[in-house]
N, C-alpha and C positions, 0 to 999 in steps of 0.2 A: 504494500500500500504506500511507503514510504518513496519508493521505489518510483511510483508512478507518478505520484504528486511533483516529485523531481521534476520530473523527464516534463511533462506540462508545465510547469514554473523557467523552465529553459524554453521551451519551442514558442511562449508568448513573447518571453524576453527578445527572443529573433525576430519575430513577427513585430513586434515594437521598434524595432531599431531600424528595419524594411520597412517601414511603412513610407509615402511620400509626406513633403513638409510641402504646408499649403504656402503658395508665393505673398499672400496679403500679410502673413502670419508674420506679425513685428519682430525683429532679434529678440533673442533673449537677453537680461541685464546680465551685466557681467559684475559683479560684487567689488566694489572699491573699498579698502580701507578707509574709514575715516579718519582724517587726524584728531589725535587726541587734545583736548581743550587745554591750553595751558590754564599755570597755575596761578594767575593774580595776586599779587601779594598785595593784601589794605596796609596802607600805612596813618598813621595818626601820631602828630607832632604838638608835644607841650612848648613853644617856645617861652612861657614866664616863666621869670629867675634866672639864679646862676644854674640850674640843672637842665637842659632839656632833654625831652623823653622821644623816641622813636618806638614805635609798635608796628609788628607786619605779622598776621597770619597767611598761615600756607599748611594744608592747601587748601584751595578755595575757587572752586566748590569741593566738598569733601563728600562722603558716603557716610548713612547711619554706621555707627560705632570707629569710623575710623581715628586714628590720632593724630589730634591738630593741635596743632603748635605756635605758640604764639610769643614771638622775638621782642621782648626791650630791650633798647639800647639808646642805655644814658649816658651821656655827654656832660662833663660837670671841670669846673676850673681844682687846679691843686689847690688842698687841705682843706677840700670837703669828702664826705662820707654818703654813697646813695645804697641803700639795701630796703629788701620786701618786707613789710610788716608781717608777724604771722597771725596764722590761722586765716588768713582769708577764704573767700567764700564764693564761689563761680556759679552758683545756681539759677538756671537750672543744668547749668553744665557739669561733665562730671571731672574732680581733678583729678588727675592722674600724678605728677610730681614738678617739682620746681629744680632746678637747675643753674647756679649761676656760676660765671665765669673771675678769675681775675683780674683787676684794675691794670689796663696796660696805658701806655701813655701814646698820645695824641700829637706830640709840641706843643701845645698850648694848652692844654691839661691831661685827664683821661678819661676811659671809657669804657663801661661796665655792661657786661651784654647777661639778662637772665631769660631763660629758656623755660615756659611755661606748658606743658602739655596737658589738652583736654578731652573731653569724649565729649560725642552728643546724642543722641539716641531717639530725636525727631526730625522729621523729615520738614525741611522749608528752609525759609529765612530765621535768620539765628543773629545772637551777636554777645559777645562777653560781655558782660558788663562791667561798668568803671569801677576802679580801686586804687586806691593809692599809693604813690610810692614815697617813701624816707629819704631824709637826706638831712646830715648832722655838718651844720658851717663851724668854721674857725673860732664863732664866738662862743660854741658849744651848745647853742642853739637846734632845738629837733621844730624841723618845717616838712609837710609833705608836697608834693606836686599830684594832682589828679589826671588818669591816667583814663582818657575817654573811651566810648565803649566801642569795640568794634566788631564791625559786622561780617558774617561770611553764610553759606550758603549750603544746607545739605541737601544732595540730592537720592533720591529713594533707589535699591536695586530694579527696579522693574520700571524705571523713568525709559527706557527706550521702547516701551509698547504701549503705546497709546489708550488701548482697551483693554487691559489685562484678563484674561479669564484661568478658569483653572481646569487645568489638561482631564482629559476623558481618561476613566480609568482602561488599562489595559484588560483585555479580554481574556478568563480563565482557562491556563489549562491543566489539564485534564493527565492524569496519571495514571497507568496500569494499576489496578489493586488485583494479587498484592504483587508489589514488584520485588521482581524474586532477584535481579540484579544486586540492589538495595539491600535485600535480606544478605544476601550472599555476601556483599562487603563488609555489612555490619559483623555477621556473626563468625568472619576471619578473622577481623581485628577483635572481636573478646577473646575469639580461641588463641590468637597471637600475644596478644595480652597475657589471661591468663596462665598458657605455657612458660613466656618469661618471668613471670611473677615466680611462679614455682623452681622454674630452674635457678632464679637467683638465690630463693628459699635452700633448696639443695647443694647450692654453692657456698651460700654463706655457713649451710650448716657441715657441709665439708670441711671447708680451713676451719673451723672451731671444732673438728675431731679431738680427741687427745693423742697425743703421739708417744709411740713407747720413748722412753729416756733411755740410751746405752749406758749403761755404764761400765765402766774399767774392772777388770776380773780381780779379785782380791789378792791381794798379795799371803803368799802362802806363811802360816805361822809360822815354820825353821827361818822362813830368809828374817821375817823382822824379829825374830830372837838374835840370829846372828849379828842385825844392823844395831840391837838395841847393846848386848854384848859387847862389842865394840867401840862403841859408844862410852859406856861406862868407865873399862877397859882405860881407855883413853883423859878419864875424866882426872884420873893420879886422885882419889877422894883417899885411897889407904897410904899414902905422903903423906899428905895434912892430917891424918888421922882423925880423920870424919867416919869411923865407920860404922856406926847406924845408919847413916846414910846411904853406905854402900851397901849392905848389908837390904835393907829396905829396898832398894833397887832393884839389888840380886832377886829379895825373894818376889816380886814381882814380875819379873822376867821371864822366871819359874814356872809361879802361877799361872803367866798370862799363854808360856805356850803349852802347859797342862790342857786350858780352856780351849785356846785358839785349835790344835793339836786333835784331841781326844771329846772335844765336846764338853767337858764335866767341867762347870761351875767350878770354879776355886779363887777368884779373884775376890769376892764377896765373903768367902768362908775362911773362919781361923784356922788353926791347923787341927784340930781335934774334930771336926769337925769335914774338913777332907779327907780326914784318916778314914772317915766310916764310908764315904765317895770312894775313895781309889779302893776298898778292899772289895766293897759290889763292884769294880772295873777293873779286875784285876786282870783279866785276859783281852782287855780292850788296849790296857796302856804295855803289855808284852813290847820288849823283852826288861821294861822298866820293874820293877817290884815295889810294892807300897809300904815294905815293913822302910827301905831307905830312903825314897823321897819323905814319909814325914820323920826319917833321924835327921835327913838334910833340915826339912826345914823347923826341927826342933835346937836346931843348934842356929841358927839363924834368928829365931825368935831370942834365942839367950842372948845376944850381942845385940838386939833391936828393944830389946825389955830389959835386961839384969844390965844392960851398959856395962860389958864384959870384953876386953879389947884384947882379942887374938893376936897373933905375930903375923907378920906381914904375909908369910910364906904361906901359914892356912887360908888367908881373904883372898890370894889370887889361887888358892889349890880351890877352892870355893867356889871362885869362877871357873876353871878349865872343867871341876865337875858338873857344872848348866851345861855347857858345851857338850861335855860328853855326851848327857842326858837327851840333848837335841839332835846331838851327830845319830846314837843308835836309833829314835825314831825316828827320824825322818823321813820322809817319802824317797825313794830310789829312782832316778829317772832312767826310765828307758832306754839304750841306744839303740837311736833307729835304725841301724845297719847291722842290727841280732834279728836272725829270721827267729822264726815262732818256732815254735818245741814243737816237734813232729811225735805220733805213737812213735815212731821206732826207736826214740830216745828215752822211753818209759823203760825201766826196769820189767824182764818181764818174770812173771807168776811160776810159782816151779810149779815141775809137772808132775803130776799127779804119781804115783808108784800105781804099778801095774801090778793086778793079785792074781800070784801064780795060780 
């Protein structure tokens, strides 16, 4: 149907353009710009006094609501003073703000230019009305000059149609119901919507996962018995003959790779009280034995409680026996260039006697 409306909207348009033009039939007007109306500037001149006043509005004729402007410019001998009184009042005009410039000079005195802008908001003839200007003389005297009213001109938007009317409405059209075009845009962009809502949803709740933390594999309890040993060792506490201190050290060292070591609590426990620990772990802490670690650490306690000060010889034989302690458990590392124990390596099973 579209289709056809076409094809007849072109075959009149030919037919219109073929058609003959009648010979009486006057040219057509060819459309000239008009120039546009300069702007007149009114001017109005106070010449009483030593001040005289110039006034010009522009532009003129103006348009409802446009902003018009209206120039003084006063002329006044040196060592006097011309300024606008306030709060003035331009009604029915509306003000918009005031403006004035710096006193420059003339040669024969100076002159003060202030910049008035107004709005109007009715259509015709118009004019500011009068208001006064100031001006302060030598003798310190306040005199005003009256500043007369001037006239200008507004002209209406629709001044260039003679008999305005108001245009015919346009003629309704008419829409498929229901339009499935319509539907079908509409309900891509929810589904588009929608989908990004969600995937941002799942985005955002992505990066706020929790993330495993690696952390670093623990350091095995022989190495920081040895680092702590060491340590100690190093400290010279049985020089100064500090040895409760060393002593206290030691049995901590002890304790801590008992604990770290073998699992059993000892850092927290006296020693009567580990005694009864290591004798239920007795085949846990092998090839150690628990009747000696608590004579170790009952002799350890005497020098840390009785303040009992051994020979130097036994505080470091004290130390080399932690060491030992840690040398026989410790963990054996593997070398990786021992193959694996084969059966054939097994001792094998006697054999049985045969009955005669």
């Amino acid at each position: 149907m579209t289709a056809q409306l076409l094809a007849m909207s072109l075959l009149s348009l030919m037919l219109f353009m073929l058609a003959p033009v009648p010979a009486d039939s006057p040219p057509a007007p060819v459309p000239t710009a008009s120039p546009e109306p300069a702007e007149p500037a009114v001017e109005a001149t106070q010449p009483d006094g030593p001040v005289a006043v110039t006034a010009k509005i522009a532009p003129d004729p103006s348009q409802v609501g446009d902003l018009i402007k209206l120039e003084l410019t006063a002329a006044y001998p040196a060592g006097y003073t011309v300024n606008l009184p306030l709060g003035l009042h331009f009604d029915p005009l509306h003000l918009v703000s005031v403006d004035e410039t710096d006193p420059e000079s003339t040669g024969q005195g100076f002159r003060k230019r202030f910049t008035i802008t107004l709005q109007h908001f009715a259509v015709g003839e118009a004019k500011v009305p009068a208001f006064p200007l100031t001006w302060l003389g030598p003798d310190g005297a306040v005199q005003t000059v009256q500043v007369p009213p001037t006239p200008f001109t507004v002209s209406s938007l629709l001044a260039n149609e003679p008999d305005p009317k108001r245009q015919g409405e346009d003629p309704p059209v008419s829409l498929e119901y229901p339009n499935r075009r319509a539907e079908i845009i509409i309900y891509s962009a929810a589904a588009a919507l929608l989908v990004g809502l969600l995937g941002g949803l799942l985005w955002a709740r992505w990066r706020r996962r929790p993330r495993p933390v690696v952390l670093p594999p623990p350091v095995p309890a022989h190495v920081i018995a040895y680092q702590q040993l060491d340590e100690l060792q190093r400290g010279e506490l049985v020089a100064r003959g500090e040895y409760q201190d060393y002593y206290l050290q030691l049995t901590e060292i002890a304790k801590g790779y008992i604990e770290g070591r073998f699992g059993i609590d000892a850092l927290d426990r006296t020693t009567d009280e580990l005694r009864r620990a290591l004798e239920r772990a007795a085949a846990q802490i092998a090839p150690l034995k628990p009747t000696e670690l608590v004579r170790f650490l009952q002799a350890c306690d005497l020098v840390k409680f009785a303040r009992f000060a051994p020979p130097g010889e036994e505080a470091q034989a004290a130390l080399a026996e932690v060491r030992a302690m840690v040398s026989a458990t410790a963990p054996q590392a593997v070398p990786k260039d021992s193959p694996p124990a084969s059966k054939s390596d097994e001792p094998e099973a006697p054999a049985k006697s045969e009955v005669a």
